[in-house]
PDB file of N, CA, C and O in Angstrom:
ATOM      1  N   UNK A   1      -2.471  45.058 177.333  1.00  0.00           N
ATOM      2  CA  UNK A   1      -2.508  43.641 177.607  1.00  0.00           C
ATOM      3  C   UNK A   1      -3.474  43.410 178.766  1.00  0.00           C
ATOM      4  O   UNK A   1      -3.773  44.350 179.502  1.00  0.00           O
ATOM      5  N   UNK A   2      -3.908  42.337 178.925  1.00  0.00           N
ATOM      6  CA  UNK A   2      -5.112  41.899 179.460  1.00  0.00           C
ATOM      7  C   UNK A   2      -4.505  41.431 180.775  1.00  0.00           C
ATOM      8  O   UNK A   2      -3.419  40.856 180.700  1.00  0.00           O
ATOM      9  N   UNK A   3      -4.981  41.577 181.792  1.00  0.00           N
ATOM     10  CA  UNK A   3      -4.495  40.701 183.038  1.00  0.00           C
ATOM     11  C   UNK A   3      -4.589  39.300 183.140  1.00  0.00           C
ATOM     12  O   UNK A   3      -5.548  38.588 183.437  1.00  0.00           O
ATOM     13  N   UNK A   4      -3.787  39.113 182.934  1.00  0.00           N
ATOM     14  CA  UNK A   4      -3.866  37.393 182.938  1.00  0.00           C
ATOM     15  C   UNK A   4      -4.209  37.096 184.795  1.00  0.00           C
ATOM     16  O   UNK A   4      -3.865  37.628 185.850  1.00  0.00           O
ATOM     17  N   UNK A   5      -5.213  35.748 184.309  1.00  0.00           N
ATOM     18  CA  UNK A   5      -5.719  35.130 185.842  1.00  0.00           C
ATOM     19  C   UNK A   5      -4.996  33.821 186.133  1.00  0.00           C
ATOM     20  O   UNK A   5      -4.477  33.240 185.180  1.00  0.00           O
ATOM     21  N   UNK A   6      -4.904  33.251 187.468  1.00  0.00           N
ATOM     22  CA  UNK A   6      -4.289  32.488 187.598  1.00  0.00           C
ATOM     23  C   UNK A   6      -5.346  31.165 187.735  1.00  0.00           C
ATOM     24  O   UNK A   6      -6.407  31.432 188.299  1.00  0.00           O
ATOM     25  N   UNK A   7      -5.236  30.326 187.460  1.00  0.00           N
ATOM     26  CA  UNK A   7      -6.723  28.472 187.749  1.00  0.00           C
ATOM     27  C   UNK A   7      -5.292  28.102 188.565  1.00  0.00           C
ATOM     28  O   UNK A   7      -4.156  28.171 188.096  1.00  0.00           O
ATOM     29  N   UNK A   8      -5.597  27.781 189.624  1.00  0.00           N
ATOM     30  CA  UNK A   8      -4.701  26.817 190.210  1.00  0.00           C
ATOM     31  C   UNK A   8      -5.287  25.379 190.054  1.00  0.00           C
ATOM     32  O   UNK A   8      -4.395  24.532 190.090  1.00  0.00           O
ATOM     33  N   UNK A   9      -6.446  24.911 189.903  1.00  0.00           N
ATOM     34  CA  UNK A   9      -6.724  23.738 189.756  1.00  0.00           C
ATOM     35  C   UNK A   9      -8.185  23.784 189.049  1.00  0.00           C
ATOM     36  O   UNK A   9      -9.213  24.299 189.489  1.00  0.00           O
ATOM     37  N   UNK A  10      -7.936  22.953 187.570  1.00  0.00           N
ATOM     38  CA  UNK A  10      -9.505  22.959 186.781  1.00  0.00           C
ATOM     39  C   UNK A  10      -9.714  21.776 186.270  1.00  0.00           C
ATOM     40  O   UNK A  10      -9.872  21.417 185.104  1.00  0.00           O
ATOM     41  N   UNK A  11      -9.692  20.933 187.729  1.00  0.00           N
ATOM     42  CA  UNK A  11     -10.573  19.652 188.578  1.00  0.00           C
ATOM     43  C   UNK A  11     -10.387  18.840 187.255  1.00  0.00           C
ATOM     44  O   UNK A  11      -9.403  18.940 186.522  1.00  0.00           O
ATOM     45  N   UNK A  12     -11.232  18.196 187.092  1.00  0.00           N
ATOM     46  CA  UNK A  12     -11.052  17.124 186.199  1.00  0.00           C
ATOM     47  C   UNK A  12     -11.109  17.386 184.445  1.00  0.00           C
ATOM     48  O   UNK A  12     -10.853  16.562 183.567  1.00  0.00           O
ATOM     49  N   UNK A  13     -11.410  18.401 184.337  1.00  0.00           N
ATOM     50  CA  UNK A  13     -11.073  18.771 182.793  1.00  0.00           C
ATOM     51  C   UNK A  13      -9.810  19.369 182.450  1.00  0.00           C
ATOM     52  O   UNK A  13      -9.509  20.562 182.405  1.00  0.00           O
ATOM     53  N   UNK A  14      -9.104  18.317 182.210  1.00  0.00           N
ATOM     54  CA  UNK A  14      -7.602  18.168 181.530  1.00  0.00           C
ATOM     55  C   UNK A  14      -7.547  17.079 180.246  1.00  0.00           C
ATOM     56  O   UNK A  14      -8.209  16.109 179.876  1.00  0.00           O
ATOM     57  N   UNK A  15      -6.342  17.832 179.784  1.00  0.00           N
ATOM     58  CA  UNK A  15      -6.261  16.576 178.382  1.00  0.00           C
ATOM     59  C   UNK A  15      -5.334  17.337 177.627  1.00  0.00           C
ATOM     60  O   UNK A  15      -5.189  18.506 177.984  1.00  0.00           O
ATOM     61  N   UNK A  16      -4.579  16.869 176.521  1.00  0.00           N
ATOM     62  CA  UNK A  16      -4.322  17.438 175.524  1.00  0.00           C
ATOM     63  C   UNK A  16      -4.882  18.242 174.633  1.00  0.00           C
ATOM     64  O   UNK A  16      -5.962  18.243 174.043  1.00  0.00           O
ATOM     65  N   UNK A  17      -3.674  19.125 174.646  1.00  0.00           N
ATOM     66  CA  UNK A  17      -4.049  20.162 173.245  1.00  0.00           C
ATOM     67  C   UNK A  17      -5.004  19.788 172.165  1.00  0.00           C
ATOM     68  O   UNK A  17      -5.911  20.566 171.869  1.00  0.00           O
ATOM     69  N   UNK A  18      -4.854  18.625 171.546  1.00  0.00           N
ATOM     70  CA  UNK A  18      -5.220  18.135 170.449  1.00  0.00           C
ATOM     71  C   UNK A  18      -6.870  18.147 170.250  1.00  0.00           C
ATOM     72  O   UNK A  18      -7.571  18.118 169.238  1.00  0.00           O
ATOM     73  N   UNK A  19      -7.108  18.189 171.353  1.00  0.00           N
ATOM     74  CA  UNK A  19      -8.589  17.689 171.923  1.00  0.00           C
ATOM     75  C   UNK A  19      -9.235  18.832 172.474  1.00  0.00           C
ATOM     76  O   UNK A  19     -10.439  18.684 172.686  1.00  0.00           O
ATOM     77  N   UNK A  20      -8.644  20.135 172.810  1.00  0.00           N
ATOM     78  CA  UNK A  20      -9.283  21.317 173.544  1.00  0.00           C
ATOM     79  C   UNK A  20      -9.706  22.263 171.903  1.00  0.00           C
ATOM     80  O   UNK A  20      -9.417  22.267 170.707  1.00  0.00           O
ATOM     81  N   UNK A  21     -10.710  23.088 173.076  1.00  0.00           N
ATOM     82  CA  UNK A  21     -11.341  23.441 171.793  1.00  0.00           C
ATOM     83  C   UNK A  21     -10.535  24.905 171.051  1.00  0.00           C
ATOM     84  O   UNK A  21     -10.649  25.275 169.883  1.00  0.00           O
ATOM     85  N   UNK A  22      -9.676  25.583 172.208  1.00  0.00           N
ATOM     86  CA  UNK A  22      -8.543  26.433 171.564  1.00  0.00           C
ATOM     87  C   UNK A  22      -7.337  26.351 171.164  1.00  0.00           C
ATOM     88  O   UNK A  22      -6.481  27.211 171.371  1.00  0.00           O
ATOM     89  N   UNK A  23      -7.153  25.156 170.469  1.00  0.00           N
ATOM     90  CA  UNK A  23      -5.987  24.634 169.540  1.00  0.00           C
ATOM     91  C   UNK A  23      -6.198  24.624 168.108  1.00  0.00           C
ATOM     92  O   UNK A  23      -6.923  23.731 167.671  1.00  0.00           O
ATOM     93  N   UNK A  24      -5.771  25.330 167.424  1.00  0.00           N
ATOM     94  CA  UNK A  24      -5.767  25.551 165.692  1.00  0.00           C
ATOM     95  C   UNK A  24      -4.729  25.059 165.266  1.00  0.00           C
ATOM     96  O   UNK A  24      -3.720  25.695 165.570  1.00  0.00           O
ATOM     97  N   UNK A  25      -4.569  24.082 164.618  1.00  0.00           N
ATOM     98  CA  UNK A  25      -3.559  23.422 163.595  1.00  0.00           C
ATOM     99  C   UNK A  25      -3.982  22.950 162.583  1.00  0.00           C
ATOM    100  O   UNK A  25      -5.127  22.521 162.443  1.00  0.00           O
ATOM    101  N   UNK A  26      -3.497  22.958 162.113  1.00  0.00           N
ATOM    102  CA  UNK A  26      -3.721  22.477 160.566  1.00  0.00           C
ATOM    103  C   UNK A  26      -2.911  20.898 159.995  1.00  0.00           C
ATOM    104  O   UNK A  26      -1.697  20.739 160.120  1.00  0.00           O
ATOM    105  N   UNK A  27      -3.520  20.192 159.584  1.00  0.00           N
ATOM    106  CA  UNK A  27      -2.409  18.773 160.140  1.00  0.00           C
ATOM    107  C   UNK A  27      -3.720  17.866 158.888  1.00  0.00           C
ATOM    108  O   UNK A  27      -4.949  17.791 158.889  1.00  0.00           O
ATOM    109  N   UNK A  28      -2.534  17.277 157.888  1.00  0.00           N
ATOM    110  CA  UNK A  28      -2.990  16.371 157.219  1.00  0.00           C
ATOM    111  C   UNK A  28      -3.576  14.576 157.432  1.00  0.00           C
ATOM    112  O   UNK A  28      -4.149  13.872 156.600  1.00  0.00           O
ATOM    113  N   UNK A  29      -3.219  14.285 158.674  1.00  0.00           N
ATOM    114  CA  UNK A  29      -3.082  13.151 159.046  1.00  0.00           C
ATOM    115  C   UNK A  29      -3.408  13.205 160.349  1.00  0.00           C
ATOM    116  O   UNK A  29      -2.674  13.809 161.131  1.00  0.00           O
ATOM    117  N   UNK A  30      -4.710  12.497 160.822  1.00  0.00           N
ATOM    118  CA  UNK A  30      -4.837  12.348 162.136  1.00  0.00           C
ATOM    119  C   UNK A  30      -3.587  11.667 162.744  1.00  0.00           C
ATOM    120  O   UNK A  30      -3.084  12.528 163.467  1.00  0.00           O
ATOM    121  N   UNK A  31      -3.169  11.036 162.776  1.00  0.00           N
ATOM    122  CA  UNK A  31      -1.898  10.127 162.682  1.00  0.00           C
ATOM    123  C   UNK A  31      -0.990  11.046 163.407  1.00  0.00           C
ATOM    124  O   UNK A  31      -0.862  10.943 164.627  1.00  0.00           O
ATOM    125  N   UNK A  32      -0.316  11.988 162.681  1.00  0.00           N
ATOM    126  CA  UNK A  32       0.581  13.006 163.176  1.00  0.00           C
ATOM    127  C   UNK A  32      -0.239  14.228 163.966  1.00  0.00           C
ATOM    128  O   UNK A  32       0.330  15.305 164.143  1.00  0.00           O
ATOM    129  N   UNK A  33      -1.021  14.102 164.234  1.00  0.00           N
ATOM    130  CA  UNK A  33      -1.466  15.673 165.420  1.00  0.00           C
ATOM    131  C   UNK A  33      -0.555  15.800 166.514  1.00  0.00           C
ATOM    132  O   UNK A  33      -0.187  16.905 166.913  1.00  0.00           O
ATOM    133  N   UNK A  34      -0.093  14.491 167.126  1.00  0.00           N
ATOM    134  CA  UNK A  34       0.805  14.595 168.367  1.00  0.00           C
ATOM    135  C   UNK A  34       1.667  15.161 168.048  1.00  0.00           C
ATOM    136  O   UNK A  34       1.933  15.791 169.072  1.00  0.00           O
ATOM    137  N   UNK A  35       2.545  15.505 167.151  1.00  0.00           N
ATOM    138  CA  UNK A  35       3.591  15.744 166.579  1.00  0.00           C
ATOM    139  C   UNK A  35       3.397  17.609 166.157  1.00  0.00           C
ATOM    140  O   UNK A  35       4.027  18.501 166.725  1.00  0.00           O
ATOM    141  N   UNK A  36       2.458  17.801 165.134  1.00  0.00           N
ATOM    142  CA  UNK A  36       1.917  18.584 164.533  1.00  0.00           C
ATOM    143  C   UNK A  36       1.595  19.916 165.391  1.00  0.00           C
ATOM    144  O   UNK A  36       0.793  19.977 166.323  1.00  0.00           O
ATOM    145  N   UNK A  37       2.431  21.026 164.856  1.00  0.00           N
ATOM    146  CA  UNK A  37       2.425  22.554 165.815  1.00  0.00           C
ATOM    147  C   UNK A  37       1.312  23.450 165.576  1.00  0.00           C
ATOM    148  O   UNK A  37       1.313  24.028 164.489  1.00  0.00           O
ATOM    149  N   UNK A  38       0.169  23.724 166.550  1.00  0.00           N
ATOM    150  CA  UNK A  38      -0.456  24.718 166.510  1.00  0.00           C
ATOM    151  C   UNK A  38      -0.581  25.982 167.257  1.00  0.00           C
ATOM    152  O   UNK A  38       0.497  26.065 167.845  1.00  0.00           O
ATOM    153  N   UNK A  39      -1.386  27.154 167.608  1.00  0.00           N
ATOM    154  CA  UNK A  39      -1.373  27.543 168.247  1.00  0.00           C
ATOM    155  C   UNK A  39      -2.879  27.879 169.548  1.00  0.00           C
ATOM    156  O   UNK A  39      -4.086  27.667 169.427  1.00  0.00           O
ATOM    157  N   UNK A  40      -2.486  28.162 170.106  1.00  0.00           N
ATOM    158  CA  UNK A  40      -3.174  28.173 171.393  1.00  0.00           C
ATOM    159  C   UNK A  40      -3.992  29.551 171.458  1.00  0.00           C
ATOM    160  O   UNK A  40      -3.469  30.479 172.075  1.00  0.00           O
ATOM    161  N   UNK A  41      -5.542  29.785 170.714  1.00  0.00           N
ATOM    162  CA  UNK A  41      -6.192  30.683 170.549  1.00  0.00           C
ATOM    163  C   UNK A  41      -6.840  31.311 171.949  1.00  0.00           C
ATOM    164  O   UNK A  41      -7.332  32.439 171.926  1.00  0.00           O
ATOM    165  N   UNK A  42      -6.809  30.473 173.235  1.00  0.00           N
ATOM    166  CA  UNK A  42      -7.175  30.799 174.403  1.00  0.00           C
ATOM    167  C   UNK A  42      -7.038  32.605 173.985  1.00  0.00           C
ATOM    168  O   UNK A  42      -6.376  33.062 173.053  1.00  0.00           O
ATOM    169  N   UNK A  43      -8.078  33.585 175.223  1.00  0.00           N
ATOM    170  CA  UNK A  43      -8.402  34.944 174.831  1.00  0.00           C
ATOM    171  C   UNK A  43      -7.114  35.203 175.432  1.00  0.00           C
ATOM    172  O   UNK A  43      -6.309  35.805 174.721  1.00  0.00           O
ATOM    173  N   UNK A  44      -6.741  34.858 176.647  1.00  0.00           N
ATOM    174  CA  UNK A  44      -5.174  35.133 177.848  1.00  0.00           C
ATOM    175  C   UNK A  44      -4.533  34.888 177.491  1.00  0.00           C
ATOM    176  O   UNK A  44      -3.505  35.504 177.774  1.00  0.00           O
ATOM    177  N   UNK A  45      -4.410  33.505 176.291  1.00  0.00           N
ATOM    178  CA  UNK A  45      -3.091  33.748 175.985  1.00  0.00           C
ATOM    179  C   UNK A  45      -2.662  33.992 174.453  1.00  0.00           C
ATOM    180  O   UNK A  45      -1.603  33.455 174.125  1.00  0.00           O
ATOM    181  N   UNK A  46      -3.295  34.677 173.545  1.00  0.00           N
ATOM    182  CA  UNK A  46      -3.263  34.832 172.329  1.00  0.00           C
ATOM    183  C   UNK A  46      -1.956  35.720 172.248  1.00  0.00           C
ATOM    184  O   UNK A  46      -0.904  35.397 171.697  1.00  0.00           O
ATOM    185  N   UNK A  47      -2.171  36.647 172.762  1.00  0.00           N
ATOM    186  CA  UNK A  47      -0.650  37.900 172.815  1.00  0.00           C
ATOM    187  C   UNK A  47       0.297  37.057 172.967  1.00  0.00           C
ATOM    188  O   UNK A  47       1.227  37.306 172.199  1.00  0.00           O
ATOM    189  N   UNK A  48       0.503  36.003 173.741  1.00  0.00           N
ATOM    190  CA  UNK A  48       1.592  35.390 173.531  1.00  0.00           C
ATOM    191  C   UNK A  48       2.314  34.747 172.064  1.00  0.00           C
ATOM    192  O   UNK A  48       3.445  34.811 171.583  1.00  0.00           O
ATOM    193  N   UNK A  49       1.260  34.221 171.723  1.00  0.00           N
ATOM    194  CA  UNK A  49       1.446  33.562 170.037  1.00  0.00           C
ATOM    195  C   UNK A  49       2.068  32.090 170.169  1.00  0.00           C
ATOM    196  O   UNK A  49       2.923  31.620 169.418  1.00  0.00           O
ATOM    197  N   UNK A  50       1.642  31.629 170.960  1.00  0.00           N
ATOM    198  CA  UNK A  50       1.791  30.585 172.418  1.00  0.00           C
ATOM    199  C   UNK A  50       1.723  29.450 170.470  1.00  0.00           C
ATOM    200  O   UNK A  50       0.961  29.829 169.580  1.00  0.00           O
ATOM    201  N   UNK A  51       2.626  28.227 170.289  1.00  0.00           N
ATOM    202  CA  UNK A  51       2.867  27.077 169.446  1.00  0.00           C
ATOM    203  C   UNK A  51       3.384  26.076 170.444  1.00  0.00           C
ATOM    204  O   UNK A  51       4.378  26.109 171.171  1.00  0.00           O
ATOM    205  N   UNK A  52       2.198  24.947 170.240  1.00  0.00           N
ATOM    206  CA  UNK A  52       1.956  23.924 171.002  1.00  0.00           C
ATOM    207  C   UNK A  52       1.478  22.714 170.329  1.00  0.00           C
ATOM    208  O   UNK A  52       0.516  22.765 169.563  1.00  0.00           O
ATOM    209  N   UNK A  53       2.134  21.580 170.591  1.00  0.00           N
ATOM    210  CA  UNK A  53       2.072  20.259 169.961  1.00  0.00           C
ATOM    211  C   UNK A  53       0.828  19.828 170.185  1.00  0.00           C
ATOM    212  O   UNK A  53       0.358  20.245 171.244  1.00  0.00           O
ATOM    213  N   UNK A  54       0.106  19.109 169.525  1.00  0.00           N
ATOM    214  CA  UNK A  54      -0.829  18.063 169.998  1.00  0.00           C
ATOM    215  C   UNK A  54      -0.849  17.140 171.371  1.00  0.00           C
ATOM    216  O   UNK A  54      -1.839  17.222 172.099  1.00  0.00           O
ATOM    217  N   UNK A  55      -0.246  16.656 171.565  1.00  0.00           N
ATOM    218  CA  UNK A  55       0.529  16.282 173.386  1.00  0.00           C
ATOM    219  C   UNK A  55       0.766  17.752 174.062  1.00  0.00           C
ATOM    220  O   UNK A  55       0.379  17.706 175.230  1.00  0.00           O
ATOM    221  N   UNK A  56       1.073  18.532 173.850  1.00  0.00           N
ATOM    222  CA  UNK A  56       1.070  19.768 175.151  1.00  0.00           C
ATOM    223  C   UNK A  56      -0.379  19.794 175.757  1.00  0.00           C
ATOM    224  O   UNK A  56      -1.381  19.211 175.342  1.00  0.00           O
ATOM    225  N   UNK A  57      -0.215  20.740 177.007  1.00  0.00           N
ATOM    226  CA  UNK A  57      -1.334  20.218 177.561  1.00  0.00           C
ATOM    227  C   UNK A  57      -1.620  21.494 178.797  1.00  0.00           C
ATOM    228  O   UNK A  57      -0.708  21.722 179.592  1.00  0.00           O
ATOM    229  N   UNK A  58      -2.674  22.131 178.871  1.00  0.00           N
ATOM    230  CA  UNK A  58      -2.149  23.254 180.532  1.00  0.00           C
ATOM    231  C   UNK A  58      -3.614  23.117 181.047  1.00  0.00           C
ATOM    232  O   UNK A  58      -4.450  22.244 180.812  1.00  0.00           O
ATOM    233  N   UNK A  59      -3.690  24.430 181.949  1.00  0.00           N
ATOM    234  CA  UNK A  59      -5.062  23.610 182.907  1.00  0.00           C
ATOM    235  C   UNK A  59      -5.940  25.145 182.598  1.00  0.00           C
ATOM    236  O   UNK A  59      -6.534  25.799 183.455  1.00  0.00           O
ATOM    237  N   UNK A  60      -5.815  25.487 181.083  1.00  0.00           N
ATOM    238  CA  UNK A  60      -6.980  25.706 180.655  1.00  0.00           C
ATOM    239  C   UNK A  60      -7.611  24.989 179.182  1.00  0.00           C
ATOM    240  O   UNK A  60      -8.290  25.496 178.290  1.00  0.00           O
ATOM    241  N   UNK A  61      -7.190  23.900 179.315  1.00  0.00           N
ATOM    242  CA  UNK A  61      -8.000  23.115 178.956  1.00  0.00           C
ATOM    243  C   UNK A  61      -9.566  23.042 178.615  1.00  0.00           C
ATOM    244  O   UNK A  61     -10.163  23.219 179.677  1.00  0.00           O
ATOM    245  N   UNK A  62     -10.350  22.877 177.702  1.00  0.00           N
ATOM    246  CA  UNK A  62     -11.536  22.842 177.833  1.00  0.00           C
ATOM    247  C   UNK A  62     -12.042  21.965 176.291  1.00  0.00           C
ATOM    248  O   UNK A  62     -11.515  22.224 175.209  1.00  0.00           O
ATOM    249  N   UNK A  63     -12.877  21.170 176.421  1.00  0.00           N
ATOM    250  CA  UNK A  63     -13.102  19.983 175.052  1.00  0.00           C
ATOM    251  C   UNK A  63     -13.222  20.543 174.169  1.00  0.00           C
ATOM    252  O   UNK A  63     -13.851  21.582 174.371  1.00  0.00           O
ATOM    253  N   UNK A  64     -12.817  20.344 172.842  1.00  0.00           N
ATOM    254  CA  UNK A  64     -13.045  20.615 171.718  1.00  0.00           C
ATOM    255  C   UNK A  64     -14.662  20.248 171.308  1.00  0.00           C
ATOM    256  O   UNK A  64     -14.941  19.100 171.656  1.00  0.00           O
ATOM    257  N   UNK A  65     -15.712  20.919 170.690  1.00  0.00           N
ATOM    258  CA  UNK A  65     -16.805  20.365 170.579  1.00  0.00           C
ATOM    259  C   UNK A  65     -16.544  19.598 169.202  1.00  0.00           C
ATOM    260  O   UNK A  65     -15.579  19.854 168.481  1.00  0.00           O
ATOM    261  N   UNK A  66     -17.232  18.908 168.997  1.00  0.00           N
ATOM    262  CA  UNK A  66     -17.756  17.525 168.286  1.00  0.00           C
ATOM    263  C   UNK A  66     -18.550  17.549 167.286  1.00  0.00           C
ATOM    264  O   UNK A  66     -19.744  17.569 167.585  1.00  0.00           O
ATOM    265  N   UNK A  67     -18.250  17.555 166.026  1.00  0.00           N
ATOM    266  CA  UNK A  67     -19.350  17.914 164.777  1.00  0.00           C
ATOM    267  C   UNK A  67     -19.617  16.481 164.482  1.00  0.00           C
ATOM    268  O   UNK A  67     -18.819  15.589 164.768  1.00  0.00           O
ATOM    269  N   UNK A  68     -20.992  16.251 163.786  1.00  0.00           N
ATOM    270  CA  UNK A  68     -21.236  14.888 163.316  1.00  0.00           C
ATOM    271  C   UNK A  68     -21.227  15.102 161.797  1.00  0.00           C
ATOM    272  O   UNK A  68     -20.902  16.204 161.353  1.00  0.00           O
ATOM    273  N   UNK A  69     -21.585  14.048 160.945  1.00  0.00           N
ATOM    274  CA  UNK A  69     -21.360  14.376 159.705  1.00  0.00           C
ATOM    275  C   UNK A  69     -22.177  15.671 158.983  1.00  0.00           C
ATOM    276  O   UNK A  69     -21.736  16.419 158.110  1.00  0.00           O
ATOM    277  N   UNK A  70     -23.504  15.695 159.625  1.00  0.00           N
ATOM    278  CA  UNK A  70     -24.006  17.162 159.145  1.00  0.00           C
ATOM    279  C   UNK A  70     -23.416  18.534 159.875  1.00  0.00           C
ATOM    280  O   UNK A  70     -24.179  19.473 160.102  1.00  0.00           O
ATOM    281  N   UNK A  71     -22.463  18.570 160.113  1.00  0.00           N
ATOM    282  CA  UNK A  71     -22.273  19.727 161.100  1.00  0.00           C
ATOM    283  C   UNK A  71     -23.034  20.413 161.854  1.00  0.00           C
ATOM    284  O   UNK A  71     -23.241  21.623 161.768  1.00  0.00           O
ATOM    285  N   UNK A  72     -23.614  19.432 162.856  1.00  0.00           N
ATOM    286  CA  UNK A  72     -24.431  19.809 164.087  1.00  0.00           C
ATOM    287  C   UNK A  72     -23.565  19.610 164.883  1.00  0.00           C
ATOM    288  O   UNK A  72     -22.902  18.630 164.545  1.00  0.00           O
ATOM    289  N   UNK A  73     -23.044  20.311 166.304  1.00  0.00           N
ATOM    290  CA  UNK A  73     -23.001  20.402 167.370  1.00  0.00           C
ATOM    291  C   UNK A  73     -23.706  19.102 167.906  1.00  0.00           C
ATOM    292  O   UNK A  73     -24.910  18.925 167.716  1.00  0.00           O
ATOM    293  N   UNK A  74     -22.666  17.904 168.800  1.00  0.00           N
ATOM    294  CA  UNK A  74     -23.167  17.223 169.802  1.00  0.00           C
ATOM    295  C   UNK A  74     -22.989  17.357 170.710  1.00  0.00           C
ATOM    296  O   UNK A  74     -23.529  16.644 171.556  1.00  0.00           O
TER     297      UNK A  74
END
């Protein structure tokens, strides 16, 4: 197992799960994501097998990137 590090504070990039870019769920309905259980692919915390709502939320956080309709990266 990997040493896990500690962020005591990662300043203004916070937000929900739903929205970070290491959250995998699978969810038919934008509608229900808040609701809707995925898991938390972060590298630190994968061993855990860490299942987290769309509203959960921790302070490794980081944006989900953004495809446009051609699947380019914005």
């Amino acid at each position: 197992m990997s040493n896990y590090s500690r962020i005591a504070d990662q300043g203004e990039e916070q937000g929900h799960c739903k929205g970070c870019r290491w959250w995998q769920a699978e969810h038919e309905d934008v509608a229900h994501e808040n609701e809707d259980l995925g898991l938390c692919m972060h590298q630190e915390l994968t061993h855990f097998s860490l299942q987290v709502t769309g509203q959960s939320g921790c302070n490794r956080f980081e944006p989900a990137k953004v495809l446009d309709y051609a699947g380019a990266n914005l």
